[in-house]
Biotite code that builds the C-alpha atoms (Angstrom):
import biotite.structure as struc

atoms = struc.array([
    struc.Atom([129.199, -23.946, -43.634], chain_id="A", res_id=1, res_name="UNK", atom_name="CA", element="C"),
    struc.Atom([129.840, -20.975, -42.017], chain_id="A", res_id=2, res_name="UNK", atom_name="CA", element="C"),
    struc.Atom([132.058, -21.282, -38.616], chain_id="A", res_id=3, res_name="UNK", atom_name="CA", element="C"),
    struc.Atom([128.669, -19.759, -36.894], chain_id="A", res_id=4, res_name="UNK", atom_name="CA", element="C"),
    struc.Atom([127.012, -23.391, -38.014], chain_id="A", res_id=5, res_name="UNK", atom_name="CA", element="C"),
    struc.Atom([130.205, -25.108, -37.126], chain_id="A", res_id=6, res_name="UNK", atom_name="CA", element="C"),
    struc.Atom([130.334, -24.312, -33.474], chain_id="A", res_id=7, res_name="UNK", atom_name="CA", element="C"),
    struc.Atom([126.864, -24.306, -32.756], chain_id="A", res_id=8, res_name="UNK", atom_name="CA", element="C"),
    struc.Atom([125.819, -21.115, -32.922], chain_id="A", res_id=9, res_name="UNK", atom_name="CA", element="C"),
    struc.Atom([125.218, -18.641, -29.915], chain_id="A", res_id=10, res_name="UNK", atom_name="CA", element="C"),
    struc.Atom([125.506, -21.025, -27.094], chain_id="A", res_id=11, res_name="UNK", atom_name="CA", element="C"),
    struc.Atom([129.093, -21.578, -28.216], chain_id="A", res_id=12, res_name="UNK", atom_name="CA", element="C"),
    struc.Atom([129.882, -17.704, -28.378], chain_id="A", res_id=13, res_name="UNK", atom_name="CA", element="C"),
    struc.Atom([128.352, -17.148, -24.955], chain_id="A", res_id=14, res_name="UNK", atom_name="CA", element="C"),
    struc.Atom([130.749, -20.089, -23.589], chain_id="A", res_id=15, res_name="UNK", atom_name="CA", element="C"),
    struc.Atom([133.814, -18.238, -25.062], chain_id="A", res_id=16, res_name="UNK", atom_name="CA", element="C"),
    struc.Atom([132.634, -15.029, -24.101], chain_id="A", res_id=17, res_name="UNK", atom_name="CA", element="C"),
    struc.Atom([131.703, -16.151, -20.169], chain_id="A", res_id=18, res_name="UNK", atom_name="CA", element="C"),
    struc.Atom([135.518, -17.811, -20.184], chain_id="A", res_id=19, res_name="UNK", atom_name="CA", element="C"),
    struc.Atom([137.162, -14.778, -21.488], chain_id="A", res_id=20, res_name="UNK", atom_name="CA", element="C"),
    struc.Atom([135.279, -12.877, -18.640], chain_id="A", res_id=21, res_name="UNK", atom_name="CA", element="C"),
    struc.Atom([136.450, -14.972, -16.067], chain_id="A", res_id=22, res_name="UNK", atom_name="CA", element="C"),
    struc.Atom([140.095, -13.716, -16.530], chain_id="A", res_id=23, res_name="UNK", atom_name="CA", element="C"),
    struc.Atom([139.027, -10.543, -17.411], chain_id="A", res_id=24, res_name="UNK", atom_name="CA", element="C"),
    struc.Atom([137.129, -9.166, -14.642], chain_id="A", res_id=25, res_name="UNK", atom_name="CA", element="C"),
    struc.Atom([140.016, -10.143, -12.014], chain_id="A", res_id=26, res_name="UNK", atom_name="CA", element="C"),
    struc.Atom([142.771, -8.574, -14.351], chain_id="A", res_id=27, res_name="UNK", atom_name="CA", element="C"),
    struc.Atom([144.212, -6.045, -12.958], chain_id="A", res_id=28, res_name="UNK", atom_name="CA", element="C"),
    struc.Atom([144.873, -3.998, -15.952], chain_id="A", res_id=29, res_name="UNK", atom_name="CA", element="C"),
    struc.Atom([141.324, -4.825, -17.750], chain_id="A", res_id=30, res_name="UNK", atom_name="CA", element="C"),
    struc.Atom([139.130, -5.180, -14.709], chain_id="A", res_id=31, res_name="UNK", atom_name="CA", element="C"),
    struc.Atom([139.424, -1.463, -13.971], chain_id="A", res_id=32, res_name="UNK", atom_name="CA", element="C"),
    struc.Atom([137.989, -0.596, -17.464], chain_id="A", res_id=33, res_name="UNK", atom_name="CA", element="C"),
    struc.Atom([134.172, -2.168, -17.154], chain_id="A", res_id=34, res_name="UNK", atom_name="CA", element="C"),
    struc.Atom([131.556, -0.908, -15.247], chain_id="A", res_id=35, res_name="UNK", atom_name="CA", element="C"),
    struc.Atom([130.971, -3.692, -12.908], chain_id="A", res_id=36, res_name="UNK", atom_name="CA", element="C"),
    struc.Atom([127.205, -2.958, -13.603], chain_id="A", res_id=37, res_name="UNK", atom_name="CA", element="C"),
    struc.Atom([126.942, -3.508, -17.055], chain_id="A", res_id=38, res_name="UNK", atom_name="CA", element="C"),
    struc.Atom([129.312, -6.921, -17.153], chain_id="A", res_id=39, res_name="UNK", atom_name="CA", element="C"),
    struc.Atom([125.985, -9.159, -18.517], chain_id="A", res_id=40, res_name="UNK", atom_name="CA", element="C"),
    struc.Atom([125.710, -6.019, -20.582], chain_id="A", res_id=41, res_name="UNK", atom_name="CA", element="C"),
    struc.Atom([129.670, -6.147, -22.395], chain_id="A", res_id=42, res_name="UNK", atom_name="CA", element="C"),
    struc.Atom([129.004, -9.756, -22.517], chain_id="A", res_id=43, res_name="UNK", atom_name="CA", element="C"),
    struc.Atom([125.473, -9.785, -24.414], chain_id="A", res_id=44, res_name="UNK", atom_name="CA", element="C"),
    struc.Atom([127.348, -7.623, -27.270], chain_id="A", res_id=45, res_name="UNK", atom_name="CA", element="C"),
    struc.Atom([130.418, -9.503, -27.416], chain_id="A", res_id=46, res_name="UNK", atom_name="CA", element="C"),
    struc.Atom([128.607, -12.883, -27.832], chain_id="A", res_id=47, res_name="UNK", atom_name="CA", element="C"),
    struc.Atom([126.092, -11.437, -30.451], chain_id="A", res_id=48, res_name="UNK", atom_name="CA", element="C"),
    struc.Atom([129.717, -9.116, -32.422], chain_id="A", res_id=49, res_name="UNK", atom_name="CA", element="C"),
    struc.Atom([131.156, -12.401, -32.678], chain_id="A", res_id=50, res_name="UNK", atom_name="CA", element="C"),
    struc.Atom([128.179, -14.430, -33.584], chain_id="A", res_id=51, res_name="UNK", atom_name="CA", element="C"),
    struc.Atom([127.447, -11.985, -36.355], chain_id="A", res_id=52, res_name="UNK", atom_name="CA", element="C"),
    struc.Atom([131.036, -11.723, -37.631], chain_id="A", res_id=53, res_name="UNK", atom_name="CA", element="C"),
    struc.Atom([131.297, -15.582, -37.827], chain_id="A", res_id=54, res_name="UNK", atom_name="CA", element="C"),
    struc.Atom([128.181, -15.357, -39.810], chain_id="A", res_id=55, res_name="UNK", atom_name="CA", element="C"),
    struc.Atom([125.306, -15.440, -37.262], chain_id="A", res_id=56, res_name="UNK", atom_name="CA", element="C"),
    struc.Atom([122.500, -13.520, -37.065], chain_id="A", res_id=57, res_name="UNK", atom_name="CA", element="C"),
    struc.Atom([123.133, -9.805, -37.249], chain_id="A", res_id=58, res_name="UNK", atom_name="CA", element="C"),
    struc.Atom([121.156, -9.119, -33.977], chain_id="A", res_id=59, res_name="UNK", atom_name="CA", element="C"),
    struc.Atom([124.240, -7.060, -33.217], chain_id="A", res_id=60, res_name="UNK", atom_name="CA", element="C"),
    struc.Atom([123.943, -4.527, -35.908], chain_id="A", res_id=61, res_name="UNK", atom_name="CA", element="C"),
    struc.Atom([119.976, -4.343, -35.743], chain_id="A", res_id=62, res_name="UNK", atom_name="CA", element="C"),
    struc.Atom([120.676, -2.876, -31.969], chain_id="A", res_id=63, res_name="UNK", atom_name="CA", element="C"),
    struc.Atom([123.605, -1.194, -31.927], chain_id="A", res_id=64, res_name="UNK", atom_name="CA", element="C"),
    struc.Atom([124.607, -0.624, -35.738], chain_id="A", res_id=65, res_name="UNK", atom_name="CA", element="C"),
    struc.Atom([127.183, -0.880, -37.433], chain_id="A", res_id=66, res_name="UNK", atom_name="CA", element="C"),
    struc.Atom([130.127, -2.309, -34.725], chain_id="A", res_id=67, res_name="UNK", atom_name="CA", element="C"),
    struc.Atom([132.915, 0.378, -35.589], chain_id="A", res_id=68, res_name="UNK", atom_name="CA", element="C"),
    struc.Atom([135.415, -1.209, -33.178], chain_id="A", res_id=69, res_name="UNK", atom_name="CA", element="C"),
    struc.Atom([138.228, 1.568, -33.354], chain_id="A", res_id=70, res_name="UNK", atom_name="CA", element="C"),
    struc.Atom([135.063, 4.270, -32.683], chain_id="A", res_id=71, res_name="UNK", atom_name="CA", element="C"),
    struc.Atom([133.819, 2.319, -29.792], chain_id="A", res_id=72, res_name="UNK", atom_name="CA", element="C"),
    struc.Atom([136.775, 1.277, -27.837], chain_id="A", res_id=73, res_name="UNK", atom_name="CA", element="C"),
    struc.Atom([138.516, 5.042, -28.496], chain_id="A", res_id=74, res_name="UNK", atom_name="CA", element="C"),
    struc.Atom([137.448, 6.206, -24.898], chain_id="A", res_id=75, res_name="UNK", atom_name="CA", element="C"),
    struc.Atom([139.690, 3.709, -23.077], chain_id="A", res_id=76, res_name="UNK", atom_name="CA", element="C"),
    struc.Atom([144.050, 3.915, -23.812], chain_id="A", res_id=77, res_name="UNK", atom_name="CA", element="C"),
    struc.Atom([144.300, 0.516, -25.771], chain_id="A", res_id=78, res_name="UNK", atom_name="CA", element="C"),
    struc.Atom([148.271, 0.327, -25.590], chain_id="A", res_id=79, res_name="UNK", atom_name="CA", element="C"),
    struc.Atom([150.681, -3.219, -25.762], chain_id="A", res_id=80, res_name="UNK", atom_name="CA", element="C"),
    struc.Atom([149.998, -3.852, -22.034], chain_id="A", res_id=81, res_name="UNK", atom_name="CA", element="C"),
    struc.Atom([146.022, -3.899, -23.066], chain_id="A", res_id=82, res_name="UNK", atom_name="CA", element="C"),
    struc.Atom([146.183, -6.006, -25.866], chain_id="A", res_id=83, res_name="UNK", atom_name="CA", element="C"),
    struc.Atom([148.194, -8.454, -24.213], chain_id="A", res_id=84, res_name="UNK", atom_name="CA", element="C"),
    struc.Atom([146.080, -8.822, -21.405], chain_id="A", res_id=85, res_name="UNK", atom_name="CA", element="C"),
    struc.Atom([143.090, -8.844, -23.843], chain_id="A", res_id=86, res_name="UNK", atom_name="CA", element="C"),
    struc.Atom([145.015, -11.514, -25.759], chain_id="A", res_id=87, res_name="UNK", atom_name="CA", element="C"),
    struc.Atom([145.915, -14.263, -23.018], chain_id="A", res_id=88, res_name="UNK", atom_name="CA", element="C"),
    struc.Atom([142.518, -14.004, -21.511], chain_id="A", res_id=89, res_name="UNK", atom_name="CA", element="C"),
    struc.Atom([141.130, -14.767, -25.435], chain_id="A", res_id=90, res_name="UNK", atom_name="CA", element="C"),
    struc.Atom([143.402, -17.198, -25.788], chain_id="A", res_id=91, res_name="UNK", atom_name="CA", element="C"),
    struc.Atom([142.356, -19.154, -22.282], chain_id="A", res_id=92, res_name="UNK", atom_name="CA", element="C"),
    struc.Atom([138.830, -18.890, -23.345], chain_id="A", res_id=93, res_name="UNK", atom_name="CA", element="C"),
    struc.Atom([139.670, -20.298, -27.019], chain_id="A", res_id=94, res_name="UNK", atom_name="CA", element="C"),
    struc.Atom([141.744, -22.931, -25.444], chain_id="A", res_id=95, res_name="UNK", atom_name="CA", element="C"),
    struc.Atom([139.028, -24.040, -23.062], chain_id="A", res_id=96, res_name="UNK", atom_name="CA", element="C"),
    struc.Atom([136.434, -24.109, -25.593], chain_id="A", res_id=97, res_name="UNK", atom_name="CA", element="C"),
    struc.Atom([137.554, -25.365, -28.431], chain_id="A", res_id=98, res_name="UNK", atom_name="CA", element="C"),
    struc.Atom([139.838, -28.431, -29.514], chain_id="A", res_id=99, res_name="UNK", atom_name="CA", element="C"),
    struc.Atom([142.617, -27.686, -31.619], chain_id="A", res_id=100, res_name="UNK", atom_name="CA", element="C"),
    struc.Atom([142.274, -27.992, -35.249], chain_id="A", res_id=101, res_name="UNK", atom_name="CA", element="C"),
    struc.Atom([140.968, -25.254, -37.027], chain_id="A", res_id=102, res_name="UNK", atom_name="CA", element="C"),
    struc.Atom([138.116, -23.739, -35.312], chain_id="A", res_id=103, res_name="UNK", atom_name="CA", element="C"),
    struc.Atom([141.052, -22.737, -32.793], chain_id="A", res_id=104, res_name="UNK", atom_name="CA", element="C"),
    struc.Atom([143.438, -21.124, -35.197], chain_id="A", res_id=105, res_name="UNK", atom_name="CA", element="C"),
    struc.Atom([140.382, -19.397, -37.168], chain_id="A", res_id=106, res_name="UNK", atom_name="CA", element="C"),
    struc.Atom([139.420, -17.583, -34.225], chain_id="A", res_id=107, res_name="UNK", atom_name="CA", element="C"),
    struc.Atom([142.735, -16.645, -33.090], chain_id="A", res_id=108, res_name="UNK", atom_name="CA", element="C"),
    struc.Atom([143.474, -15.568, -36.482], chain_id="A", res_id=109, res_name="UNK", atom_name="CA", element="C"),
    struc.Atom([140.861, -12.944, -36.046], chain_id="A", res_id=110, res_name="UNK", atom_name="CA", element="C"),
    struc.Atom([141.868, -12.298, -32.456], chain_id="A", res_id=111, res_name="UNK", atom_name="CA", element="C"),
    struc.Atom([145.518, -11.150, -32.381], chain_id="A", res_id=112, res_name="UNK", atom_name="CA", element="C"),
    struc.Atom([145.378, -8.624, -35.142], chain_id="A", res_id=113, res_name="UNK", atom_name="CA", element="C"),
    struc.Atom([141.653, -6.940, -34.279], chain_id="A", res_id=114, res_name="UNK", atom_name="CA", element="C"),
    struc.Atom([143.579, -6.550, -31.073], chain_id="A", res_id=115, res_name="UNK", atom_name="CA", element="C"),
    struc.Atom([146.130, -4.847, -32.656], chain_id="A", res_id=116, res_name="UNK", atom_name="CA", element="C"),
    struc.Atom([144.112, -3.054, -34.638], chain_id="A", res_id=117, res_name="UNK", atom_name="CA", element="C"),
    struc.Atom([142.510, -1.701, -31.850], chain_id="A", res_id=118, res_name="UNK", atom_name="CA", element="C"),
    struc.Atom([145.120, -0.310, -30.001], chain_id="A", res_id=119, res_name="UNK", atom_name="CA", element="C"),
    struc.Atom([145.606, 3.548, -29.903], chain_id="A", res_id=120, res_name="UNK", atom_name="CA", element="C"),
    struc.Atom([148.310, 4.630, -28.057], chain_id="A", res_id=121, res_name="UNK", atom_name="CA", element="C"),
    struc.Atom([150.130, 5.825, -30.944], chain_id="A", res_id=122, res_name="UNK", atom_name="CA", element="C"),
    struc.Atom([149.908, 8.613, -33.882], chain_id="A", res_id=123, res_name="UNK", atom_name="CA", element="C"),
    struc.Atom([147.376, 6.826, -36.573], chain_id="A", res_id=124, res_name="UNK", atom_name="CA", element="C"),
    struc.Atom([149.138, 6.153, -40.016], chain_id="A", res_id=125, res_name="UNK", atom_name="CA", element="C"),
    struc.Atom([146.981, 8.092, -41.879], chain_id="A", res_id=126, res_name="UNK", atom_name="CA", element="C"),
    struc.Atom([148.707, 8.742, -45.635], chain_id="A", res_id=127, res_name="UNK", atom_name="CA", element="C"),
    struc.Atom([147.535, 11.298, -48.392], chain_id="A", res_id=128, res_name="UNK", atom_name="CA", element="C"),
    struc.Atom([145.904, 9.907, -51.374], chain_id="A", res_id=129, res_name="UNK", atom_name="CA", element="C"),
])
């Protein structure tokens, strides 16, 4: 069973993503960054990116392709300060939607180091083959 079929499915994806929102959109350092008319917008993709990586449906990739996360967040500075304010607002969602056990520590194994990943405020390691 794939967490996807554990949780639910969408509806549960669309909870987490609608909590995370809540803190987001009020953050001062994260608010700033979406375009308060396209919030249902940022929300739609996140809830169908994380449906689809948790094994859902890949409605995500049939309308925007393939997600490329480091390509599509490059416009905004990702540094610490960003992740961490990404972080505690995931956090709060996946602690208000989920029990813990191990839904909870799948999803914020994922979490804390695509966050990290994502940050680029710093020269990429790039190494010669």
């Amino acid at each position: 069973m794939t967490l996807y079929e554990a949780v639910g499915g969408l509806p549960f994806f669309e909870r987490l993503v609608d909590a995370f929102y809540e803190g987001v959109m009020p953050d001062p350092v994260l608010g700033p960054l979406y375009p308060p008319d396209d919030i249902d917008g940022a929300k739609r993709r996140l809830s169908l990116f994380l449906a689809q990586y948790w094994g859902g449906p890949h409605t995500y990739m049939e309308e925007r392709g393939h997600p490329m996360l480091r390509m599509r967040h490059n416009p905004f500075r990702i540094g610490a300060t960003e992740r961490d304010h990404w972080l505690l607002h995931m956090a709060a969602a996946v602690e208000r939607c989920t029990p813990p056990g191990e839904i909870r520590d799948m999803l914020m194994g994922y979490f804390v180091p695509a966050a990290d990943h994502l940050r680029n405020d710093g020269p990429l390691n790039i190494t010669k083959a």
